[in-house]
Each structure stands twice: as C-alpha cells, then as structure tokens.
N, CA, C and O atoms as CSV, one atom per row, in Angstrom:
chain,resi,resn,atom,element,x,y,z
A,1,UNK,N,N,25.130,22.307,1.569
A,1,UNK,CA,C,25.148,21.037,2.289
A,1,UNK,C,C,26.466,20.313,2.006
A,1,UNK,O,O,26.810,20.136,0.837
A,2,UNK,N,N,27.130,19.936,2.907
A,2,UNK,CA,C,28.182,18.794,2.821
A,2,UNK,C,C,27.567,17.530,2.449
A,2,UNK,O,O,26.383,17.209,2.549
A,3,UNK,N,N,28.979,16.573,1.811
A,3,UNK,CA,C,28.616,15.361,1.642
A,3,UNK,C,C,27.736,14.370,2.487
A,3,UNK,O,O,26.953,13.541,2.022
A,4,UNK,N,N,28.016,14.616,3.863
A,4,UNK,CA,C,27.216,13.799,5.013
A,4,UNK,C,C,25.524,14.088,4.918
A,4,UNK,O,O,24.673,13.203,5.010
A,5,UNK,N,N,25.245,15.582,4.705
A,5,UNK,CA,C,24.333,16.276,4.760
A,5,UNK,C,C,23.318,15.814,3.459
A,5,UNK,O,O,22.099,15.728,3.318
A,6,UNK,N,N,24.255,15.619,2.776
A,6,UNK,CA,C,23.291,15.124,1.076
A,6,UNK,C,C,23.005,13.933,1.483
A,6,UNK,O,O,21.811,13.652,1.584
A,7,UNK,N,N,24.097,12.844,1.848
A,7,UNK,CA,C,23.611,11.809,1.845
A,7,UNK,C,C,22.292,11.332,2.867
A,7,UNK,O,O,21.268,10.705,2.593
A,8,UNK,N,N,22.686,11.797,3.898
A,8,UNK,CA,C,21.404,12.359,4.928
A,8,UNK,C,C,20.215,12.202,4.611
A,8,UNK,O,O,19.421,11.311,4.911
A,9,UNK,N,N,20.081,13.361,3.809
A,9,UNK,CA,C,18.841,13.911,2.793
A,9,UNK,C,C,18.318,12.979,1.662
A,9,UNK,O,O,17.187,12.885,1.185
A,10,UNK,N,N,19.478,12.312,1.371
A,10,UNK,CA,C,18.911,10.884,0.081
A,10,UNK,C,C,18.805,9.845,0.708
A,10,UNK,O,O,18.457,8.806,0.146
A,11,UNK,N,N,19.165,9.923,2.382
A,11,UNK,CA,C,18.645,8.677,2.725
A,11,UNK,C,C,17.309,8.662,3.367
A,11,UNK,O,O,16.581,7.672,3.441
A,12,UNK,N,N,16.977,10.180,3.954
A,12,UNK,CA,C,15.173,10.353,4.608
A,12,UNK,C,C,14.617,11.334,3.553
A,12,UNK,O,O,14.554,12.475,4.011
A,13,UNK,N,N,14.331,11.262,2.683
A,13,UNK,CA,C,13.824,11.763,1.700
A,13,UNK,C,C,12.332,11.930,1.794
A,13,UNK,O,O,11.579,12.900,1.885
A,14,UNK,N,N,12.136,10.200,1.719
A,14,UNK,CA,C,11.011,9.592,1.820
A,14,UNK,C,C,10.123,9.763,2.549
A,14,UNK,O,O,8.938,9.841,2.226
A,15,UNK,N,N,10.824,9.890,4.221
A,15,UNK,CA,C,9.967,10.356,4.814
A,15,UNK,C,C,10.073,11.706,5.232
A,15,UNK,O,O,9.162,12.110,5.955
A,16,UNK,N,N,10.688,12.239,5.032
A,16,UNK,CA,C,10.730,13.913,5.269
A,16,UNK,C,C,9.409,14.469,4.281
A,16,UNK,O,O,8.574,15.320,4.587
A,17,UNK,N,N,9.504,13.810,3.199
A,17,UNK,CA,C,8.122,14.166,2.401
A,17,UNK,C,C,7.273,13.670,2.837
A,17,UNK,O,O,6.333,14.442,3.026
A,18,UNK,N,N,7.035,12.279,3.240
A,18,UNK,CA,C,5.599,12.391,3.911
A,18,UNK,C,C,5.151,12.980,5.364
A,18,UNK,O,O,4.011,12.930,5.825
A,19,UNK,N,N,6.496,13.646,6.085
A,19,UNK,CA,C,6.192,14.355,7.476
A,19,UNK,C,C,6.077,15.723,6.941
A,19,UNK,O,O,5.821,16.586,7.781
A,20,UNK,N,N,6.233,16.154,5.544
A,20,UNK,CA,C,5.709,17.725,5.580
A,20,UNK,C,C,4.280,17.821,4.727
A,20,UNK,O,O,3.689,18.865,4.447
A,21,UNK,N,N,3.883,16.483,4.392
A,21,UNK,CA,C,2.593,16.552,3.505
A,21,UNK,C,C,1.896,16.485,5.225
A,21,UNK,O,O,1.275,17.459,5.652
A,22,UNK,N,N,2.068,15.425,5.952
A,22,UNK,CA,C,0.931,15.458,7.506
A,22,UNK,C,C,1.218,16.262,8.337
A,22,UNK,O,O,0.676,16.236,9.442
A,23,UNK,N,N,2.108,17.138,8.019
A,23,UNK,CA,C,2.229,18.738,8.927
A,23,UNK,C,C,1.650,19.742,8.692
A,23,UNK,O,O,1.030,20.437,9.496
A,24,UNK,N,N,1.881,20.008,6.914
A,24,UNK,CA,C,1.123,20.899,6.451
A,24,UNK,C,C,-0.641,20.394,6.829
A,24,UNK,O,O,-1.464,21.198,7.267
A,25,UNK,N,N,-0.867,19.325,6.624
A,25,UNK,CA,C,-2.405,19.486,7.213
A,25,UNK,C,C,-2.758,19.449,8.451
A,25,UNK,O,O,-3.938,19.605,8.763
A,26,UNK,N,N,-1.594,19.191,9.548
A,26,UNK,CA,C,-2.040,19.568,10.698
A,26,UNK,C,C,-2.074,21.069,11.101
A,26,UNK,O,O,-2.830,21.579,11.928
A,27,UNK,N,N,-1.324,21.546,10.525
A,27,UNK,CA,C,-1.133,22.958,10.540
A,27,UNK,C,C,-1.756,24.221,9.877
A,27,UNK,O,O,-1.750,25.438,10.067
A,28,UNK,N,N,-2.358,23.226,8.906
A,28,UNK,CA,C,-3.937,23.999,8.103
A,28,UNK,C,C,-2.857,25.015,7.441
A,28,UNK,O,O,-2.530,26.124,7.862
A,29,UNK,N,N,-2.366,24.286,6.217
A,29,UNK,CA,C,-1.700,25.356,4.884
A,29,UNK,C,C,-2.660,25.994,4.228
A,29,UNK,O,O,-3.706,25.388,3.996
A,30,UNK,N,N,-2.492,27.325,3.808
A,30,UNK,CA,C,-3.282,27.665,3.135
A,30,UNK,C,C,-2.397,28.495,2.039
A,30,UNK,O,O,-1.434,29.109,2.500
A,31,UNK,N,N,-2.573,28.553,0.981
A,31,UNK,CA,C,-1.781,29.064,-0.122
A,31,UNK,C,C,-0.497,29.245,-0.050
A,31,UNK,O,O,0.101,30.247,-0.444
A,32,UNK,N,N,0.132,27.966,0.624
A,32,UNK,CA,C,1.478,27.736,0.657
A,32,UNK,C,C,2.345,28.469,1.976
A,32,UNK,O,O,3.523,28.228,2.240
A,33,UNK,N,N,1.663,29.192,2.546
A,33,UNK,CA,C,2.216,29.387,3.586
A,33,UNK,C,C,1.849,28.780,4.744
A,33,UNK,O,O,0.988,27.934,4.505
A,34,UNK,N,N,2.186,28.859,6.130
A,34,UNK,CA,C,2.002,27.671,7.157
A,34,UNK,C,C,1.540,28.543,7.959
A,34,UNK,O,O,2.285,29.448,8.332
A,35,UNK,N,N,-0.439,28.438,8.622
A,35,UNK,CA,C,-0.741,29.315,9.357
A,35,UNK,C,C,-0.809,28.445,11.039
A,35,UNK,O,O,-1.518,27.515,11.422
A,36,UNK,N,N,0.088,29.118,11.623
A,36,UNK,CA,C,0.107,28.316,12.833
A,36,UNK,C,C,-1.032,29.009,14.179
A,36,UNK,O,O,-1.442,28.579,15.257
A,37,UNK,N,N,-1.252,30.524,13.232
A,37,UNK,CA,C,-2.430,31.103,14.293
A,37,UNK,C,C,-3.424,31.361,13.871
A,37,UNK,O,O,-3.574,30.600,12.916
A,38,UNK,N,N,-4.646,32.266,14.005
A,38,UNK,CA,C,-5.705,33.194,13.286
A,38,UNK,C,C,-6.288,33.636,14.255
A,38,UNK,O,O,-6.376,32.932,15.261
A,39,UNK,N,N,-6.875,34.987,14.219
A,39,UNK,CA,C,-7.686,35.692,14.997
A,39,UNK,C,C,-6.979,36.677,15.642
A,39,UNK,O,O,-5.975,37.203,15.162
A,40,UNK,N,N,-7.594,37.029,17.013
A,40,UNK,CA,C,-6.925,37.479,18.051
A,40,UNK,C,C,-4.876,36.928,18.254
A,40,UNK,O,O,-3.791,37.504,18.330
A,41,UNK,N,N,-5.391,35.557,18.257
A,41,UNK,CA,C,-3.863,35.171,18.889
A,41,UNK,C,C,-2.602,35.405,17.734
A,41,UNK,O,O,-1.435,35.204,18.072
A,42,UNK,N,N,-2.831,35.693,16.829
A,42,UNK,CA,C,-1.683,36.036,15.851
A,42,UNK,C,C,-1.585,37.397,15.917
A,42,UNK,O,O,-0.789,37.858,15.099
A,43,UNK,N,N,-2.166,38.243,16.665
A,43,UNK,CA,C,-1.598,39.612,17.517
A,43,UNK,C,C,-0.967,39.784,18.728
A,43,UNK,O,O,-0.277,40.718,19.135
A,44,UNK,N,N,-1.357,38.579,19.334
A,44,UNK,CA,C,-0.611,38.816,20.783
A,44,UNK,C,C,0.934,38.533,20.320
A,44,UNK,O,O,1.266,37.778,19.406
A,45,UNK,N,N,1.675,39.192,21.031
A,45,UNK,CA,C,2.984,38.637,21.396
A,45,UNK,C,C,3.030,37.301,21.454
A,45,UNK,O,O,2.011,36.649,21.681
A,46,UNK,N,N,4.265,36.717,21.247
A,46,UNK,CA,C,4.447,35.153,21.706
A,46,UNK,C,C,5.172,35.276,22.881
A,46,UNK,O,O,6.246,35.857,23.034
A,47,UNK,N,N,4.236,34.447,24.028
A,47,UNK,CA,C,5.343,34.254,25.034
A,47,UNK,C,C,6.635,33.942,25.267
A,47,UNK,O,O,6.572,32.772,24.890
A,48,UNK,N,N,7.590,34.065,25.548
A,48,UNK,CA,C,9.201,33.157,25.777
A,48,UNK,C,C,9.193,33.022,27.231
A,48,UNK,O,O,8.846,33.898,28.023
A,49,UNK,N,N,9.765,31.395,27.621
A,49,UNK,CA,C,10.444,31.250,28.544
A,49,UNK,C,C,8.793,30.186,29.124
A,49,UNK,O,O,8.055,29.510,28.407
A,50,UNK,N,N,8.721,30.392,30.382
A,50,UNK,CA,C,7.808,29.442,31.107
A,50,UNK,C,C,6.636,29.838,30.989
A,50,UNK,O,O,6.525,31.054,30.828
A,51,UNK,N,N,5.568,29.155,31.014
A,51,UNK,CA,C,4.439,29.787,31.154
A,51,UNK,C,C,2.827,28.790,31.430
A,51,UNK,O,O,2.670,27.720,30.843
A,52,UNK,N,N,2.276,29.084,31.926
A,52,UNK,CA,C,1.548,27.868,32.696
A,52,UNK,C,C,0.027,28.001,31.606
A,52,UNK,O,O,-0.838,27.130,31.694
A,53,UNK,N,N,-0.118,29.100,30.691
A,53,UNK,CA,C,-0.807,28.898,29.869
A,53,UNK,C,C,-1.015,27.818,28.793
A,53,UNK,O,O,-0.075,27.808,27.997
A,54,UNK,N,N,-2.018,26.857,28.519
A,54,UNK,CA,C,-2.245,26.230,27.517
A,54,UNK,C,C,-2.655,26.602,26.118
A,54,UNK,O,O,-2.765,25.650,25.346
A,55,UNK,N,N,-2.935,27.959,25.581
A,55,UNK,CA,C,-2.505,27.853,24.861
A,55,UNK,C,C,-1.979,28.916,24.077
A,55,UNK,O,O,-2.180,29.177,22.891
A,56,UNK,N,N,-1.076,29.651,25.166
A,56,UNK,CA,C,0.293,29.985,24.443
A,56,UNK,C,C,1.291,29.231,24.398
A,56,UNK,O,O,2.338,29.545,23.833
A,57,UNK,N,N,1.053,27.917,25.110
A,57,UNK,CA,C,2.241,26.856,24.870
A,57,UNK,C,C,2.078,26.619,23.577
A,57,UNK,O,O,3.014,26.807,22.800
A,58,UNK,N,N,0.604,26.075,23.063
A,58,UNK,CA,C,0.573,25.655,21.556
A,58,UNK,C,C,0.982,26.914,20.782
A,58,UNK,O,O,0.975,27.150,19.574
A,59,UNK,N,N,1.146,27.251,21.267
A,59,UNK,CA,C,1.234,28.674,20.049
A,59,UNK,C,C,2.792,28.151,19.832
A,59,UNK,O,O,3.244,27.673,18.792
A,60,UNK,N,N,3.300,28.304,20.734
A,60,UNK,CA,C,4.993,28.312,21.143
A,60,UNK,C,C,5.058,26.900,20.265
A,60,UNK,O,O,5.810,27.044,19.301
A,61,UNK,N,N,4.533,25.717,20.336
A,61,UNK,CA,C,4.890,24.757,19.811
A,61,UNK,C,C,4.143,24.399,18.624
A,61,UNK,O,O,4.406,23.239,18.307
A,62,UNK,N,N,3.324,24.945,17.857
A,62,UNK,CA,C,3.241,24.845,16.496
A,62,UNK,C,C,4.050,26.154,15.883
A,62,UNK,O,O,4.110,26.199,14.654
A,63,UNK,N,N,4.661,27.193,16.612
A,63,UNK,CA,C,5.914,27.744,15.845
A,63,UNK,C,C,7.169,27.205,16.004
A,63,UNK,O,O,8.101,27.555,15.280
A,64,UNK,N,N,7.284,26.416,16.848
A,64,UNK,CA,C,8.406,25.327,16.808
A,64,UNK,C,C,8.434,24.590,15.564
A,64,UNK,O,O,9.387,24.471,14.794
A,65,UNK,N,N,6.842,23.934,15.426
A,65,UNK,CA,C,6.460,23.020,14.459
A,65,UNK,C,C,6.881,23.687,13.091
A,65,UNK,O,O,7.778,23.270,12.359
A,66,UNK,N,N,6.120,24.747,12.877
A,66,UNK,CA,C,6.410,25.078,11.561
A,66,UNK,C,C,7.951,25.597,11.200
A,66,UNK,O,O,8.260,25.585,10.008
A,67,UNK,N,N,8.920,26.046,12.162
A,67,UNK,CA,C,10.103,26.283,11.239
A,67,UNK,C,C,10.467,25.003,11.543
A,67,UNK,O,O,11.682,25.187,11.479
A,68,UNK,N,N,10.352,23.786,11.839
A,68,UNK,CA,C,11.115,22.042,11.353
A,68,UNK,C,C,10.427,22.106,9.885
A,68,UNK,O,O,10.723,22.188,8.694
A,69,UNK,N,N,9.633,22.039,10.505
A,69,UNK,CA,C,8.888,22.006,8.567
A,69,UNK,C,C,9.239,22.370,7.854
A,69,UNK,O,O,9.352,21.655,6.858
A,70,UNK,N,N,9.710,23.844,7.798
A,70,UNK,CA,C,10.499,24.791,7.520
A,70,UNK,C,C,12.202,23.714,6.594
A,70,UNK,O,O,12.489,23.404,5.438
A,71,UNK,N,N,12.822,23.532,7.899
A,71,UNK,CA,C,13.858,23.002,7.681
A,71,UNK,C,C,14.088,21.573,6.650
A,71,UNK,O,O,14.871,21.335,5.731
A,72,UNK,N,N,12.850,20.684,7.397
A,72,UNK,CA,C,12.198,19.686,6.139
A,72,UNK,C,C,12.609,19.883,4.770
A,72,UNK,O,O,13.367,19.270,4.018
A,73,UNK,N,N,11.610,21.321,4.619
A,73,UNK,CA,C,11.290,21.514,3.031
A,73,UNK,C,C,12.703,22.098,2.388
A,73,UNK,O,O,13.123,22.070,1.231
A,74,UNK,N,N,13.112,22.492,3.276
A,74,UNK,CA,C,14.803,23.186,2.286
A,74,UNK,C,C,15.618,21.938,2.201
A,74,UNK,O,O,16.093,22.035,1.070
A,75,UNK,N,N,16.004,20.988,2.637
A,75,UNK,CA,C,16.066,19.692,2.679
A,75,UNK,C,C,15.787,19.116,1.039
A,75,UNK,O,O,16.436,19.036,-0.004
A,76,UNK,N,N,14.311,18.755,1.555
A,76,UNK,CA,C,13.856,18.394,0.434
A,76,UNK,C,C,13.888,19.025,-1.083
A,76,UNK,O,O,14.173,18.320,-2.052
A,77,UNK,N,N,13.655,20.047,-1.166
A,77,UNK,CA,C,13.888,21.126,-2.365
A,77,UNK,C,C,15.493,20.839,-2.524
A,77,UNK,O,O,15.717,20.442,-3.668
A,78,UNK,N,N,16.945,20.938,-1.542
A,78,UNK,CA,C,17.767,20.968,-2.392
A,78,UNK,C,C,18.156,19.984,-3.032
A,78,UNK,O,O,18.768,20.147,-4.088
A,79,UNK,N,N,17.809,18.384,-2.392
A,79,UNK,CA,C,17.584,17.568,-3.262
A,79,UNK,C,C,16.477,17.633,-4.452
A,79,UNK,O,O,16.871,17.194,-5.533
A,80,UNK,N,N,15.371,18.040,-4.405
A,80,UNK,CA,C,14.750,17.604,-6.011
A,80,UNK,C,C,15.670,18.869,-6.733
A,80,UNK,O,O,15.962,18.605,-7.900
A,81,UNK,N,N,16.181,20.208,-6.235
A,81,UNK,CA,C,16.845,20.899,-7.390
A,81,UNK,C,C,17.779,20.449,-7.928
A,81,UNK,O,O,17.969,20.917,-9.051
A,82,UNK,N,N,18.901,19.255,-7.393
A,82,UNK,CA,C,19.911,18.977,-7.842
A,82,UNK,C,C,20.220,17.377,-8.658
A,82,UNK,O,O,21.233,16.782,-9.025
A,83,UNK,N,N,18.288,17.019,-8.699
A,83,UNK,CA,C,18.041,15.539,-9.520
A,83,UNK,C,C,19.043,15.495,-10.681
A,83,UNK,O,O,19.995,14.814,-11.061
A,84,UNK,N,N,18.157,16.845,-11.140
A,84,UNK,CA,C,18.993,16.519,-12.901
A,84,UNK,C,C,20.318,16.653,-12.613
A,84,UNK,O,O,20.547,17.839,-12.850
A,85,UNK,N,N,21.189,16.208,-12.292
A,85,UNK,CA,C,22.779,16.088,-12.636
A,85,UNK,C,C,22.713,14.570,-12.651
A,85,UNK,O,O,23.343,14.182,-13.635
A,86,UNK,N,N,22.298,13.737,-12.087
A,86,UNK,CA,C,21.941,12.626,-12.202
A,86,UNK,C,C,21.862,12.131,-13.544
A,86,UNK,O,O,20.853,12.658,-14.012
A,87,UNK,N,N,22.380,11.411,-14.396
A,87,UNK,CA,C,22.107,11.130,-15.591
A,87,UNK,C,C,22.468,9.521,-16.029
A,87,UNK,O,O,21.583,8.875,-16.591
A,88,UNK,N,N,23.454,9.053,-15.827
A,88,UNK,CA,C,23.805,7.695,-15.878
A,88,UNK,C,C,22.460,7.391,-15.375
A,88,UNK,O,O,21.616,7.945,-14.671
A,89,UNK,N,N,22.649,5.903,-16.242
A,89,UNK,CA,C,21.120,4.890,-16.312
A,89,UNK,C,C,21.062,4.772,-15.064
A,89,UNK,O,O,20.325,5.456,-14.354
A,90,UNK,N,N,22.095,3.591,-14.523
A,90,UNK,CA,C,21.586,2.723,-12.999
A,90,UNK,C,C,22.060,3.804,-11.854
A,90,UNK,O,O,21.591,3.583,-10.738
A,91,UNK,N,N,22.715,4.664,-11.950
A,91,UNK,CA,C,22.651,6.101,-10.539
A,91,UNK,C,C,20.992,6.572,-10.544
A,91,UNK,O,O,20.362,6.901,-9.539
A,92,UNK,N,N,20.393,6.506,-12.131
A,92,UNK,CA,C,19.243,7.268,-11.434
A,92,UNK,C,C,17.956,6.088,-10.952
A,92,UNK,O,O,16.893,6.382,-10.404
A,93,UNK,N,N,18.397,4.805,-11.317
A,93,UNK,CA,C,17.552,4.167,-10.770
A,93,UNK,C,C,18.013,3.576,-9.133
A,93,UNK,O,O,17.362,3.204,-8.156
A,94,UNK,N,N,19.090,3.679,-9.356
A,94,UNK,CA,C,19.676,3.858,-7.563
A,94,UNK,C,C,19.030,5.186,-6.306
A,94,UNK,O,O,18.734,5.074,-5.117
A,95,UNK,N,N,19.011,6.352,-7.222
A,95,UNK,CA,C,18.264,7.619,-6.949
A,95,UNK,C,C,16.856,7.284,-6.319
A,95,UNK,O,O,16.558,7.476,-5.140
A,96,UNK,N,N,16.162,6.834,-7.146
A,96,UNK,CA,C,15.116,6.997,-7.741
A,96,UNK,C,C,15.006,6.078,-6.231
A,96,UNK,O,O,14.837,6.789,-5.241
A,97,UNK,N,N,15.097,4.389,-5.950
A,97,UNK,CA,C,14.808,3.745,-5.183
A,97,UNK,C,C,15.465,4.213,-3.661
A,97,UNK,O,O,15.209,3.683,-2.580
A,98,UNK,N,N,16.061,4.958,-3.824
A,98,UNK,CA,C,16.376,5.905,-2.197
A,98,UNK,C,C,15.436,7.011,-2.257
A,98,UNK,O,O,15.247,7.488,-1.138
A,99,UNK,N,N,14.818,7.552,-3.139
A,99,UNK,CA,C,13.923,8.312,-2.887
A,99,UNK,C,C,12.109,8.105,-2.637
A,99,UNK,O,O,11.043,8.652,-2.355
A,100,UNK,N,N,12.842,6.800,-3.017
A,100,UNK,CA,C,11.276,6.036,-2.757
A,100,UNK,C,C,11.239,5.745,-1.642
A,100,UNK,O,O,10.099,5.449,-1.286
A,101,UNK,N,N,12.323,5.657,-0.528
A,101,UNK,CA,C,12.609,4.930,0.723
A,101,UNK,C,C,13.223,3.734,1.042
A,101,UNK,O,O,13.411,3.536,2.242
A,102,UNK,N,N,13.654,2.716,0.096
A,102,UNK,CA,C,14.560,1.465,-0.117
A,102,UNK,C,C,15.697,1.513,0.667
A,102,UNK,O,O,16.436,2.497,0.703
A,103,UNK,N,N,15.895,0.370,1.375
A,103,UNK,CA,C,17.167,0.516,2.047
A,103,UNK,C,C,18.335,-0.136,0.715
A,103,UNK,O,O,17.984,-0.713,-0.314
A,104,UNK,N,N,19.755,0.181,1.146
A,104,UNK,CA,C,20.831,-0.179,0.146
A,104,UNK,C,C,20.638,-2.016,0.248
A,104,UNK,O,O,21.476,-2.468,-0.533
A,105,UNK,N,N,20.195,-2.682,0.626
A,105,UNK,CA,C,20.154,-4.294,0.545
A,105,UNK,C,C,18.804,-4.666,-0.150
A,105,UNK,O,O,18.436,-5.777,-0.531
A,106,UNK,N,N,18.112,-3.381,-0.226
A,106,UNK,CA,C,16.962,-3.508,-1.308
A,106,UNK,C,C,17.220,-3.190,-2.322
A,106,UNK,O,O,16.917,-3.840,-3.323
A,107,UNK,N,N,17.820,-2.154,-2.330
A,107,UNK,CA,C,17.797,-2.167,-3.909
A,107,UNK,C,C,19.041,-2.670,-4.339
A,107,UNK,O,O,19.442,-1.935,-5.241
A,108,UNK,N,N,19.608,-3.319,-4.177
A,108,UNK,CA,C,20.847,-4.174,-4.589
A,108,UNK,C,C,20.352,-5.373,-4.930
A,108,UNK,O,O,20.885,-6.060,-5.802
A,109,UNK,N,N,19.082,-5.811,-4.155
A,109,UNK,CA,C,18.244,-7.122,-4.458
A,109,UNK,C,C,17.631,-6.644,-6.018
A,109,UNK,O,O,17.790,-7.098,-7.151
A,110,UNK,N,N,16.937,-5.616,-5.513
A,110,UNK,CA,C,16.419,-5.657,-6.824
A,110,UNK,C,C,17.051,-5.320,-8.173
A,110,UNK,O,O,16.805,-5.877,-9.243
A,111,UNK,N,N,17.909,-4.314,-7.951
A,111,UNK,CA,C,19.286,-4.430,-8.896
A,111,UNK,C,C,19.702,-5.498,-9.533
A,111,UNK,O,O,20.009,-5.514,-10.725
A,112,UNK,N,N,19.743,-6.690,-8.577
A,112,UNK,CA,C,21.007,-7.506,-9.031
A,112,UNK,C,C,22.249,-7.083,-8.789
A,112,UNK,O,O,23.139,-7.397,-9.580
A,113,UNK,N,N,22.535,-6.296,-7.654
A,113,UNK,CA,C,23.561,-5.808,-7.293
A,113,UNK,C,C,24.368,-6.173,-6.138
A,113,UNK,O,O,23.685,-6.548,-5.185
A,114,UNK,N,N,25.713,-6.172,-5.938
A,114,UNK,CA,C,25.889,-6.267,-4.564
A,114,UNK,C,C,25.900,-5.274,-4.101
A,114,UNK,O,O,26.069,-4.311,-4.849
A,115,UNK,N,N,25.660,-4.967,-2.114
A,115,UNK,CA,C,25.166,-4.016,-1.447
A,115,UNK,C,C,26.773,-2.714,-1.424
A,115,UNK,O,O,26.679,-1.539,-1.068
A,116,UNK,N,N,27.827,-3.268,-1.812
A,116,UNK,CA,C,29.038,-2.418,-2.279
A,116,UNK,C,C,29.108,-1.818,-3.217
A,116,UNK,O,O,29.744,-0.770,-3.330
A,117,UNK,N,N,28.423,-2.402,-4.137
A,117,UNK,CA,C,28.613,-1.643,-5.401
A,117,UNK,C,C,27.287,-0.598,-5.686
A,117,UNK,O,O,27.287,0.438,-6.351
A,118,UNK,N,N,26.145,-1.248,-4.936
A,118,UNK,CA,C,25.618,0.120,-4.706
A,118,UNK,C,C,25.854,1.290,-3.476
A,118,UNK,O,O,25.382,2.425,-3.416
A,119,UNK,N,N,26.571,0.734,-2.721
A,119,UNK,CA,C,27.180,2.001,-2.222
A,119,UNK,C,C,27.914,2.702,-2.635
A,119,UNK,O,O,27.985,3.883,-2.294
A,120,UNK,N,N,28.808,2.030,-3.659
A,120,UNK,CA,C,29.548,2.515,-4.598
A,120,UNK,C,C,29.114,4.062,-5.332
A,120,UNK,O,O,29.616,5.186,-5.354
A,121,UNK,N,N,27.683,3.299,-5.999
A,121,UNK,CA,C,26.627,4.009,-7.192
A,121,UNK,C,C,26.532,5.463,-6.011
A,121,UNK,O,O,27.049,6.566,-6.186
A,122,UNK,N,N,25.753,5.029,-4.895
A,122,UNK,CA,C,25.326,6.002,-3.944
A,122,UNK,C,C,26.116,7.035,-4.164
A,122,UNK,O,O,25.825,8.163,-4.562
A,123,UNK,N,N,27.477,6.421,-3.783
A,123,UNK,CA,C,28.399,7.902,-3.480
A,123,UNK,C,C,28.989,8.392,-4.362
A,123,UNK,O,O,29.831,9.222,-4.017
A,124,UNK,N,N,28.849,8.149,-5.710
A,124,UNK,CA,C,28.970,8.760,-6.658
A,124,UNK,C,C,28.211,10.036,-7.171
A,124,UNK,O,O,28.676,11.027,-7.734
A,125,UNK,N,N,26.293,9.600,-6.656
A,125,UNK,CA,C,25.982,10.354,-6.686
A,125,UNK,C,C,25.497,11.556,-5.485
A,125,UNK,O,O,24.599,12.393,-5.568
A,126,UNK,N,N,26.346,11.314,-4.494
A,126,UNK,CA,C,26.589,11.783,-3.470
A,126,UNK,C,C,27.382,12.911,-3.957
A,126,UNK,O,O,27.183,14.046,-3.525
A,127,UNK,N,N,28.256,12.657,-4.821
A,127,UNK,CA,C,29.578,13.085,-5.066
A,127,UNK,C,C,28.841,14.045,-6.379
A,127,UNK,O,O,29.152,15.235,-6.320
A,128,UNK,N,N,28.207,13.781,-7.169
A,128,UNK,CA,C,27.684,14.826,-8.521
A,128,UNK,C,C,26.647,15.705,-7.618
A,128,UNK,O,O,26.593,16.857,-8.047
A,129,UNK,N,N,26.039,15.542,-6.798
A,129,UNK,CA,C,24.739,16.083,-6.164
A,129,UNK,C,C,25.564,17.365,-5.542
A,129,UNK,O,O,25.136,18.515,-5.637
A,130,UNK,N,N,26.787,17.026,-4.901
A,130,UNK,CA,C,27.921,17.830,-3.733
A,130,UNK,C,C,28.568,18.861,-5.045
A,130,UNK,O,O,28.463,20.087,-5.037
A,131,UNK,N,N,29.091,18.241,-5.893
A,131,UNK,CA,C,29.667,19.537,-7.082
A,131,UNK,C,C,28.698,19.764,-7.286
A,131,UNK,O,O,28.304,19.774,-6.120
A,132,UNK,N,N,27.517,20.075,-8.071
A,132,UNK,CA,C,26.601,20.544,-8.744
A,132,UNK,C,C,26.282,21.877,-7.798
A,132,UNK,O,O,26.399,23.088,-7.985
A,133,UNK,N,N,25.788,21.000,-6.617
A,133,UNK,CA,C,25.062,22.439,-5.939
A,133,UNK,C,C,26.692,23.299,-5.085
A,133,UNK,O,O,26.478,24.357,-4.493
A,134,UNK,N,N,27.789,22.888,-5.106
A,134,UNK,CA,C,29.160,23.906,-5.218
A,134,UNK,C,C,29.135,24.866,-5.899
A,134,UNK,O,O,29.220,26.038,-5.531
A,135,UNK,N,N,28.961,24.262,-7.450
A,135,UNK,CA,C,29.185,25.086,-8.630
A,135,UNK,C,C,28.090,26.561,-8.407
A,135,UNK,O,O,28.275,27.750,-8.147
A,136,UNK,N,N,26.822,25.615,-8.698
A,136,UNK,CA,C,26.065,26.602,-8.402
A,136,UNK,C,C,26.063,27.414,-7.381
A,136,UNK,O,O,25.907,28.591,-7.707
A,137,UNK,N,N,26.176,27.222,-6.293
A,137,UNK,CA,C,26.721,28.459,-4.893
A,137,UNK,C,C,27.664,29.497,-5.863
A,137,UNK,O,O,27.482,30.709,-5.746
A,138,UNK,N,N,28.493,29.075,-6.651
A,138,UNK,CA,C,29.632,30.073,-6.444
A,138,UNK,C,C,28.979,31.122,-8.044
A,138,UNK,O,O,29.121,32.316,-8.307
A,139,UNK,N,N,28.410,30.221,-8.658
A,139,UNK,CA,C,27.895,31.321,-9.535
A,139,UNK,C,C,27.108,32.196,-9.067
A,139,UNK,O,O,27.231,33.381,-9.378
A,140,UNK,N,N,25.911,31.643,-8.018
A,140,UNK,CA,C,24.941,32.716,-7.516
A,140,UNK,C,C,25.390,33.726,-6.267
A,140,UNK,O,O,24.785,34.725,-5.880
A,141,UNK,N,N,26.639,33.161,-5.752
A,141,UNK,CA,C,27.025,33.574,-4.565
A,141,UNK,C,C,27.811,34.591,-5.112
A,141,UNK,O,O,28.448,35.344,-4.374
C-alpha cells in the first residue's frame, strides 16, 4: 500500500470493520470462509454477461459481494499487522481514536490538540505504518 492507501485505510477502518462483520452474516460465514452458495447451485457454472434469471443474478452478485469483502479484509488486516510499529504515547492514542472512527477535529478536541498538529501526529504515523510494511515486503519478497 502507498501512503494515500494507508491513510485511506486509517481513515475507514471503522467502518470497513463493521461492513465485514454485517456481510459476513449476510453471507452466512461458516468457519471463516464466505459461503455465497450451497446445494445444487454451487455446481452450476456461473453465468457471465446478461441474463434474465433471478437467481443467477444473485449468485453473480453475492460473488461480487464476497471478493469486496474480500478486499475489505486485506485492508483491514494490513493495518492491524502493522499496529505495533506504533509506539510513541500520543501517535497511539491518535491511532487508536482513528480506529475507533473519530474525525481529526475530534480527536484534537479531545487531545487538547490543534487539528494541525494532529495531522501532523497522523502522518507520522502514516509515515512508520508505510516503512514498516516496505521493510517487511523486501524481507519476505
């Protein structure tokens, strides 16, 4: 992920986690994987292209559904993998209140901060979140 991309991600955090907790139950998870069919219809082919059936459309659009979800959760995971670099006191309580969902004029209120200097904080840890998971690419890569 690029810098834009992290920050992105630390700014819908909040709700990206609560749109894959009410997906996964619309989508009936079952041991962590995402079953979007059962029966018969998870043998048929999936249709592509037009089709006046109702419900191979759903088919077509809860496999739509599940790889966003999909995309969601890698999202989300590479932020919680890259928390711990986070270590300074007020970055992780800056963290912490963007991951709760706080906009930057909230938590600057509640800080005691001005809304610059926690943008400041932000992109700092914008900036440790962006090396960390670098570093790591190039060791595993």
């Amino acid at each position: 992920m690029n810098k834009k991309q992290i920050e992105s991600a630390l700014r819908d955090y909040n709700w990206m986690l609560n749109e894959i907790k009410r997906q996964r139950d619309l989508l009936q998870v079952v041991g962590g994987n995402v079953v979007a069919q059962s029966g018969i219809e998870s043998t048929m082919p999936k249709p592509k292209g037009n089709t006046s059936d109702p419900v191979a459309k759903e088919v077509i659009r809860r496999d739509k559904k599940s790889k966003w979800v999909q995309k969601l959760e890698r999202k989300v995971l590479f932020i919680q993998n890259n928390i711990h670099v986070i270590q300074d006191p007020r970055e992780k309580a800056v963290l912490e209140c963007m991951l709760d969902g706080l906009s930057m004029s909230a938590i600057g209120h509640h800080m005691g901060l001005s809304r610059r200097h926690i943008y400041n904080i932000k992109d700092s840890i914008v900036e440790k979140i962006s090396q960390n998971a670098q570093s790591t690419q190039k060791m595993t890569g």
